[in-house]
ROTORGU-998083 format. One record per residue: residue in one letter; chain; x, y, z of N, C-alpha, C, O in turn. Coordinates in steps of 0.05 Angstrom, whole numbers, plus 32768, in hexadecimal, padded with zeros to 4 digits. Example, Ala and Ser with C-alpha at 12.3 -4.5 7.8 and 13.67 -1.06 7.14 Angstrom:
  type  mol   n_x   n_y   n_z  ca_x  ca_y  ca_z   c_x   c_y   c_z   o_x   o_y   o_z
     a    A  8108  7F8E  809C  80F6  7FA6  809C  8108  7FBE  809C  811D  7FBE  80A9
     s    A  8101  7FD3  808E  8111  7FEB  808F  8102  8001  809D  810C  8017  80A1
// end
This chain:
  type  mol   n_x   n_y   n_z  ca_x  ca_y  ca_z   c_x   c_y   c_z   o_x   o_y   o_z
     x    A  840D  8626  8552  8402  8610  855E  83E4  860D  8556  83DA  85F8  854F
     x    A  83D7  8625  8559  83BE  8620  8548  83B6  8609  852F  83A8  85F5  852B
     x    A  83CE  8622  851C  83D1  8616  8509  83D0  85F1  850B  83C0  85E0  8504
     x    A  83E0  85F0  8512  83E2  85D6  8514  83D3  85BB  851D  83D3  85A3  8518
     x    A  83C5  85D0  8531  83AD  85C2  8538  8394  85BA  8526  838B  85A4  8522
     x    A  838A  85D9  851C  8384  85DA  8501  8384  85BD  84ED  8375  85AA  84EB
     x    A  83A1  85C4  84DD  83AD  85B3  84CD  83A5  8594  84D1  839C  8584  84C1
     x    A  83AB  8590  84F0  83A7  8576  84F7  838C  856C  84FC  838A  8553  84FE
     x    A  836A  8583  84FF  8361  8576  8500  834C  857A  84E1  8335  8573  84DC
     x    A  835D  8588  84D4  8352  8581  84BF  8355  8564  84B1  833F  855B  84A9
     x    A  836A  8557  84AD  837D  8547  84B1  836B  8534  84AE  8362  8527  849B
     x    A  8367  8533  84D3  8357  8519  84D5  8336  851B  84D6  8327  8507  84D7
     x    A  832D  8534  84D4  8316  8531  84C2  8318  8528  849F  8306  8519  8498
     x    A  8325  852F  8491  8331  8526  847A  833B  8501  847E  8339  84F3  846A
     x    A  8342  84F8  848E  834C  84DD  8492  8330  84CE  849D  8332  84B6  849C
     x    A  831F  84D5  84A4  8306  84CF  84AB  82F1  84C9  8492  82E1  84B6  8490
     x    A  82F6  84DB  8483  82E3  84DE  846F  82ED  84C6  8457  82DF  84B6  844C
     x    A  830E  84CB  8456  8319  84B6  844A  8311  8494  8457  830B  8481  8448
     x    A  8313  8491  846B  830B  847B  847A  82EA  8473  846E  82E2  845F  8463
     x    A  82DF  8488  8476  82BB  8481  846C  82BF  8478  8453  82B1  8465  844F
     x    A  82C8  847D  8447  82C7  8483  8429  82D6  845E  841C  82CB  844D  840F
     x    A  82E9  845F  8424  82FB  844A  8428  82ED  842F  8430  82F0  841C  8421
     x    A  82DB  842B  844B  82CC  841A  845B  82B4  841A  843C  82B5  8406  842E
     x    A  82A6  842C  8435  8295  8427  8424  829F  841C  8400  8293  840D  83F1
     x    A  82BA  842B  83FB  82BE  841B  83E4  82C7  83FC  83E7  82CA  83EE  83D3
     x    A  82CB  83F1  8403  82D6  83D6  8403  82BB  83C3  8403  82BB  83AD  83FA
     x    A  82A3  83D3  8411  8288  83CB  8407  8286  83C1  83F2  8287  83A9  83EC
     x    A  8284  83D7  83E4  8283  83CC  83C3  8296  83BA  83BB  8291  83A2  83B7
     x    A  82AA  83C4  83B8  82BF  83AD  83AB  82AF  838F  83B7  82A7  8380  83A5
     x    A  82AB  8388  83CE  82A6  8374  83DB  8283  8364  83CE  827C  834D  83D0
     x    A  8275  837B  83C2  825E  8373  83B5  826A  836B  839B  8266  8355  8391
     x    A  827A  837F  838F  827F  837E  8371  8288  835E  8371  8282  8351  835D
     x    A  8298  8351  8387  82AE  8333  8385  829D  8324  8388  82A0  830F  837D
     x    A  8286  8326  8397  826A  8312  8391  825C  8313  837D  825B  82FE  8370
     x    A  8253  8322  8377  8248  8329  835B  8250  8315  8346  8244  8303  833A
     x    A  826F  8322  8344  8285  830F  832F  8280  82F6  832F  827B  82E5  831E
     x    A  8285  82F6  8349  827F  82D2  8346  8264  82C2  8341  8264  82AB  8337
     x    A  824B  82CE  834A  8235  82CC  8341  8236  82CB  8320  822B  82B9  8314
     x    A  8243  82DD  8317  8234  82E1  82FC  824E  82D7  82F4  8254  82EB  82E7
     x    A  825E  82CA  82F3  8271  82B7  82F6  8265  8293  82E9  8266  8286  82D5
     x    A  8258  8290  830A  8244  827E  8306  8237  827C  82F1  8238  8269  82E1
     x    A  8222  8297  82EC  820B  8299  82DF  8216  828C  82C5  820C  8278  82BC
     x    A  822C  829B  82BA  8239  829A  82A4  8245  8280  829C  8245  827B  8283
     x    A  824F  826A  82B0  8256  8249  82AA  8235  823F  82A5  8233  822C  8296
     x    A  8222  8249  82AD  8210  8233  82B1  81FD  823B  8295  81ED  8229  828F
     x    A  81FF  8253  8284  81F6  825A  8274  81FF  824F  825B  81F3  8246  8247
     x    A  8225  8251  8264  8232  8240  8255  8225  822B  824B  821B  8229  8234
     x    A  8225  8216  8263  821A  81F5  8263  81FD  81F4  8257  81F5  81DE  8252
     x    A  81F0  8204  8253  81D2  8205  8253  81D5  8201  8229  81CB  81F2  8218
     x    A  81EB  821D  8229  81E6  821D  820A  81EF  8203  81FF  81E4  81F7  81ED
     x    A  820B  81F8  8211  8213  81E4  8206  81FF  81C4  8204  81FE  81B3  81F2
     x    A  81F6  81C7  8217  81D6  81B4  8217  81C7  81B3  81FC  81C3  81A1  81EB
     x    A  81BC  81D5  81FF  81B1  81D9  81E3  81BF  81D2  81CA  81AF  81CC  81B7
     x    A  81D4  81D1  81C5  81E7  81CC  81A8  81DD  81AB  81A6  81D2  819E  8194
     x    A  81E7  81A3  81BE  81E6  8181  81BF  81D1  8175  81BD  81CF  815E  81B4
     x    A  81BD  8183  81C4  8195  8179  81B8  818F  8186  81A4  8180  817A  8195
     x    A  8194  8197  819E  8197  819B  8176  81A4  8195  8167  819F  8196  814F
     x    A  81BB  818B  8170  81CD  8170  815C  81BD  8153  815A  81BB  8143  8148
     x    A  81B3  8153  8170  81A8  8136  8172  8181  813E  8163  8172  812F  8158
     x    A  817E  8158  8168  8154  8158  815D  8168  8158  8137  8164  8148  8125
     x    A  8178  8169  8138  817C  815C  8113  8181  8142  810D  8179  813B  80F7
     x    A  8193  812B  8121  8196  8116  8116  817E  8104  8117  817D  80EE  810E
     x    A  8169  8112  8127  8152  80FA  8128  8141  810B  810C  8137  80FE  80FA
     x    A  8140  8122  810B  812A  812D  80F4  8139  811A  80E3  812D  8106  80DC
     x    A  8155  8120  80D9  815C  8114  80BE  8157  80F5  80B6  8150  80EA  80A1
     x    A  8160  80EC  80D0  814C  80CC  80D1  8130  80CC  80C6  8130  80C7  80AE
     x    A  811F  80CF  80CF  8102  80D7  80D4  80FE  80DD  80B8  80EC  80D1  80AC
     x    A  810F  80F4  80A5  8109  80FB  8090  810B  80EA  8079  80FD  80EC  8065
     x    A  8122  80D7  807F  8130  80C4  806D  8113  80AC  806C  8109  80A2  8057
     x    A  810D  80A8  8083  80FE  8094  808C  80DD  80A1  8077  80CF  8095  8067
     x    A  80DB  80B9  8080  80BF  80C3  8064  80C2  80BC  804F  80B2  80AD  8045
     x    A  80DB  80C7  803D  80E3  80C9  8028  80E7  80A7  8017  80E3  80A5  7FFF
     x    A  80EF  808B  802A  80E7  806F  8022  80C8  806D  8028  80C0  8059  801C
     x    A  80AD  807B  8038  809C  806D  803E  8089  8070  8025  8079  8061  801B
     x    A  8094  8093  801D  8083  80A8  8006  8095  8098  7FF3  8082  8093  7FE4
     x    A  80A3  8090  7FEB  80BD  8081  7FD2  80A5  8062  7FCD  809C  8060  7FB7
     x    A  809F  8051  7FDD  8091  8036  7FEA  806D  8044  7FDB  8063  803E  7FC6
     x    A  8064  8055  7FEB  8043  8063  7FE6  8048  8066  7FCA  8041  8052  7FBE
     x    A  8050  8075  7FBD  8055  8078  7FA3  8059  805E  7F8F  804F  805D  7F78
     x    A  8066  804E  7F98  806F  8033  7F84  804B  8027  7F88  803F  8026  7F73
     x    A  803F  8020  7F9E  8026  801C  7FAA  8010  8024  7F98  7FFD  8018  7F8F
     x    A  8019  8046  7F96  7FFA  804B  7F84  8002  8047  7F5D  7FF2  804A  7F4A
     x    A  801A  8040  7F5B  8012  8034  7F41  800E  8020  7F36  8007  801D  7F1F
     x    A  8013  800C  7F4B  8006  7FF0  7F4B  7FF1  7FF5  7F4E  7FE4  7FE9  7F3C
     x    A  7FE1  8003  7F5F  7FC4  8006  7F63  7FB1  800E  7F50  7F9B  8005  7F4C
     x    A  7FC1  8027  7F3F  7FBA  802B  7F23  7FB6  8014  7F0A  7FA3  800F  7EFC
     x    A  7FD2  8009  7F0B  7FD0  7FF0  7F03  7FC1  7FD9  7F06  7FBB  7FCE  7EF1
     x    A  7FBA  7FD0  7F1C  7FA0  7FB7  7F21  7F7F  7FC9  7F1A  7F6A  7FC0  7F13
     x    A  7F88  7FE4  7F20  7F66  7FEB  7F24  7F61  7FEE  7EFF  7F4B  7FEC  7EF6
     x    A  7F7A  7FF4  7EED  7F75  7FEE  7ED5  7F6A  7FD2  7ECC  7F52  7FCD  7EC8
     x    A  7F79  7FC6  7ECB  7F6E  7FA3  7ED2  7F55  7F9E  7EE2  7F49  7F89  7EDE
     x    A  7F51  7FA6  7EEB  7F31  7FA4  7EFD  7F20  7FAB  7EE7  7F11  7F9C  7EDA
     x    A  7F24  7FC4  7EE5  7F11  7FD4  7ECA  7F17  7FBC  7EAF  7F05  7FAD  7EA8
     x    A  7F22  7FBA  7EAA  7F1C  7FA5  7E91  7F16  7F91  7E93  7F0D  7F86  7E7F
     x    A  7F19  7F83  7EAD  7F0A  7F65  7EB5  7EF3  7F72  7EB7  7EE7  7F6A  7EA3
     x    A  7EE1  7F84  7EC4  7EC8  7F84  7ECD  7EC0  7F89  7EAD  7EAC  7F7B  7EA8
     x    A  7EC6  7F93  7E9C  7EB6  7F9B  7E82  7EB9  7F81  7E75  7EA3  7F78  7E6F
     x    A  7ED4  7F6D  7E6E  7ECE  7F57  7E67  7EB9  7F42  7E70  7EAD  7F32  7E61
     x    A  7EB6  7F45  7E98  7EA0  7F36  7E9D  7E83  7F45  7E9A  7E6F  7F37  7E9C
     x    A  7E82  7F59  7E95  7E65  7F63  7E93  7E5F  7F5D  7E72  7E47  7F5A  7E6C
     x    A  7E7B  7F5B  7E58  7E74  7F57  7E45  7E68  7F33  7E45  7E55  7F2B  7E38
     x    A  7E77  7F27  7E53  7E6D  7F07  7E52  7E58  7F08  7E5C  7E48  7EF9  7E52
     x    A  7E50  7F13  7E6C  7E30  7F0E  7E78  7E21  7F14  7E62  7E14  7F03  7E56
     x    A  7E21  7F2F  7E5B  7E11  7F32  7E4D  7E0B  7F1D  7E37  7DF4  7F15  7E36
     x    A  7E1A  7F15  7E28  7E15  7F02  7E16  7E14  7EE9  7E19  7E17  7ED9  7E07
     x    A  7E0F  7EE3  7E31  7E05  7EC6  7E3A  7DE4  7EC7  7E3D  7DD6  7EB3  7E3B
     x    A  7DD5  7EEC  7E45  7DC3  7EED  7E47  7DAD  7EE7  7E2F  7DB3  7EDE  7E19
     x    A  7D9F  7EEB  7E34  7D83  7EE3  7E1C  7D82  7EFC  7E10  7D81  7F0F  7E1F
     x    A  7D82  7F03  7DF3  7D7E  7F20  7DEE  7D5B  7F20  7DE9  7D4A  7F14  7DDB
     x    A  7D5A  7F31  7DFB  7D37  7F3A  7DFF  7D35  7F53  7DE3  7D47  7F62  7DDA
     x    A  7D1D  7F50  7DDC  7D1B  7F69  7DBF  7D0F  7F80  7DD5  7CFD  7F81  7DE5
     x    A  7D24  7F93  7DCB  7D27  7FA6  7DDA  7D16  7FC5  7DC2  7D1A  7FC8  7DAA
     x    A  7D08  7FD3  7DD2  7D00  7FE6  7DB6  7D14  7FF7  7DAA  7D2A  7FF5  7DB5
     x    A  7D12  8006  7D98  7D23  800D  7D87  7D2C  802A  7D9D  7D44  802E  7DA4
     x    A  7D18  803A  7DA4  7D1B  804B  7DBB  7D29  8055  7DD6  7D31  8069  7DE1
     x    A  7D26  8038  7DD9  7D27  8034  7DFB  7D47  8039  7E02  7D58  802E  7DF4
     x    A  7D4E  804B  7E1B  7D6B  804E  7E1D  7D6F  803A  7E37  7D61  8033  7E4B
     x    A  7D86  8036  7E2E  7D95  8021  7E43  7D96  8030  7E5E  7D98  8049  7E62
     x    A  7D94  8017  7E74  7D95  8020  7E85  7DAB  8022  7E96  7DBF  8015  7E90
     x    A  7DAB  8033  7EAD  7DC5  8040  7EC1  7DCC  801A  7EC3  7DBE  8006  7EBD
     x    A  7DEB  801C  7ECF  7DF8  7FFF  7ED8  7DEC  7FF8  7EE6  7DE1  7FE2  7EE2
     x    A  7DE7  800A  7F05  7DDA  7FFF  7F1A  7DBF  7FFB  7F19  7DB6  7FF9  7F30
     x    A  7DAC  7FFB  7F07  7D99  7FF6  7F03  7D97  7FD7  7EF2  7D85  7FC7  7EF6
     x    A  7DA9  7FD6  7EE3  7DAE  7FB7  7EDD  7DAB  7FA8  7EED  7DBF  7FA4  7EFB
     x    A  7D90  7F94  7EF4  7D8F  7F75  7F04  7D9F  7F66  7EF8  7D9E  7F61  7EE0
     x    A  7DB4  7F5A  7F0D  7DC5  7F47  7F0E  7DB9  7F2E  7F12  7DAD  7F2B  7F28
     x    A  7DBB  7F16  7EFF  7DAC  7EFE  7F13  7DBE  7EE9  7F0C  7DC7  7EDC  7EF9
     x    A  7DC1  7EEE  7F33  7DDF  7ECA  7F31  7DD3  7EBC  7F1E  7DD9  7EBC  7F07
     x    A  7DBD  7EAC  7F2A  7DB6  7E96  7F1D  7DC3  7E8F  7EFF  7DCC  7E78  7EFA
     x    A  7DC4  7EA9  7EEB  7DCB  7EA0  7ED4  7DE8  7EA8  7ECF  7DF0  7EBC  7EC4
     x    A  7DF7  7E92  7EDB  7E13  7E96  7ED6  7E16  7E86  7EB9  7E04  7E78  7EAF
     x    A  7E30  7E8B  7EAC  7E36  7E7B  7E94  7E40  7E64  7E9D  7E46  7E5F  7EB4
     x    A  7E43  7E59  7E8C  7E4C  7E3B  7E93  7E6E  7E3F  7E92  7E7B  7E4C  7E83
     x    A  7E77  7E2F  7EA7  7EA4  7E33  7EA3  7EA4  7E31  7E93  7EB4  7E43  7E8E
     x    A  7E9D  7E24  7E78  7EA4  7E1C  7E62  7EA1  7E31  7E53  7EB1  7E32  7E41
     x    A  7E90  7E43  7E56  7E8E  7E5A  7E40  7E9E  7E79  7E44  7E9F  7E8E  7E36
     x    A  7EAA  7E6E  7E63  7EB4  7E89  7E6C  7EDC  7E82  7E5B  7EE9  7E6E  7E56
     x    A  7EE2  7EA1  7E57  7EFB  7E9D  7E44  7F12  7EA0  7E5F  7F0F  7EAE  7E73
     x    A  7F28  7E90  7E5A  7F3E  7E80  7E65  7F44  7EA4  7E6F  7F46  7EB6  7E5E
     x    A  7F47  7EAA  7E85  7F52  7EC2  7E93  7F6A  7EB9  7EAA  7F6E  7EA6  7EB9
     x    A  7F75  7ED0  7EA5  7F93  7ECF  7EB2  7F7E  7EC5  7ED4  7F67  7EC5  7EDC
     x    A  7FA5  7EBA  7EE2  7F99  7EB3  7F02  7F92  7ED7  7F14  7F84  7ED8  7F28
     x    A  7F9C  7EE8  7F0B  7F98  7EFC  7F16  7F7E  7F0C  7F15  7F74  7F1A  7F27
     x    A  7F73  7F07  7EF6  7F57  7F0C  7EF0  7F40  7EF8  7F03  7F2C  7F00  7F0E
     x    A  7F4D  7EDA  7F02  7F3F  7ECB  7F10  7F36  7ECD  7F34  7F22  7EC6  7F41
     x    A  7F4B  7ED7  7F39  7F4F  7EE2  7F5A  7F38  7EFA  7F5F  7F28  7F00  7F70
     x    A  7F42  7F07  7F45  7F2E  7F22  7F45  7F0E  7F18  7F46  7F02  7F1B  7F5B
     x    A  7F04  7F0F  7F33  7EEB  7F05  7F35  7EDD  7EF7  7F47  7EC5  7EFA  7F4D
     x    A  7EF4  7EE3  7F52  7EE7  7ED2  7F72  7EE1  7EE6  7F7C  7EC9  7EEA  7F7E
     x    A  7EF9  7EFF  7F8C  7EEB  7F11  7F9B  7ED5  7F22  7F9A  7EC8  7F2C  7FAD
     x    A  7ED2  7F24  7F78  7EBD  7F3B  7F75  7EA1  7F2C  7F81  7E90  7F35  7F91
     x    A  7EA3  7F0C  7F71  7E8F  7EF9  7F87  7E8A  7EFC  7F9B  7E73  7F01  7FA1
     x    A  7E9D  7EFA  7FAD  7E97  7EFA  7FCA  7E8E  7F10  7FD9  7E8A  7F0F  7FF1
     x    A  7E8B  7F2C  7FC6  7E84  7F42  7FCA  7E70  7F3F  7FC9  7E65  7F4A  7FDC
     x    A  7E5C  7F32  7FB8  7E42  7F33  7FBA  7E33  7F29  7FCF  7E1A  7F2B  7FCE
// end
């Protein structure tokens, strides 16, 4: 009978300990099922976030590639620009030397000494007053002609 007594309260000291033990693993399990679902959550919304991200870097390449296309006609346009520019400012240069050659020989040749060096451009006095007559000036394109009004009105 001892025995048994014994036996039995070992038993339920042993059924006690199981119980503690039991009460505390349902603890956990019961954190672990929140957790899950938290990081559950965490995990859809990380989802959605990257998927965001894909969808605004599909769309920042289709505007760069726009944007790029759009440089590539303005720099294509700038370029056609500076060789026309090259082009008229050639034509400039040979109208201004043709009109500096007609002036000159409309002028009076003064006897100059045999010595004396010519002087800088901008030191050359210009004097309206002695324009040539239309008649002596030579038949120039209308683009030469355009050119010269303005250089006029620069003065």
């Amino acid at each position: 009978m001892l025995e048994t007594l014994l036996i039995n309260g070992a038993l339920a000291i042993l059924l006690g300990a199981t119980l503690f033990y039991a009460v505390k693993l349902n603890r956990r399990i019961g954190e672990l099922r929140r957790s899950r679902s938290e990081l559950d959550e965490a995990v859809r919304r990380f989802a959605g976030a990257a998927a965001d991200a894909d969808r605004t870097m599909a769309r920042l390449a289709e505007l760069t590639a726009g944007q790029g296309r759009a440089l590539q006609e303005a720099v294509g346009k700038a370029g056609a620009l500076v060789g026309d520019l090259d082009f008229l400012m050639e034509r400039a240069d040979a109208t201004a030397d043709r009109l500096e050659q007609a002036i000159a020989a409309t002028r009076p040749k003064a006897a100059a000494p045999a010595e004396a060096k010519p002087t800088p451009r901008a030191a050359t006095p210009v004097a309206p007053a002695k324009r040539p007559a239309p008649a002596a000036e030579p038949a120039l394109p209308e683009a030469e002609r355009k050119l010269l009004q303005a250089l006029a009105g620069l003065r």
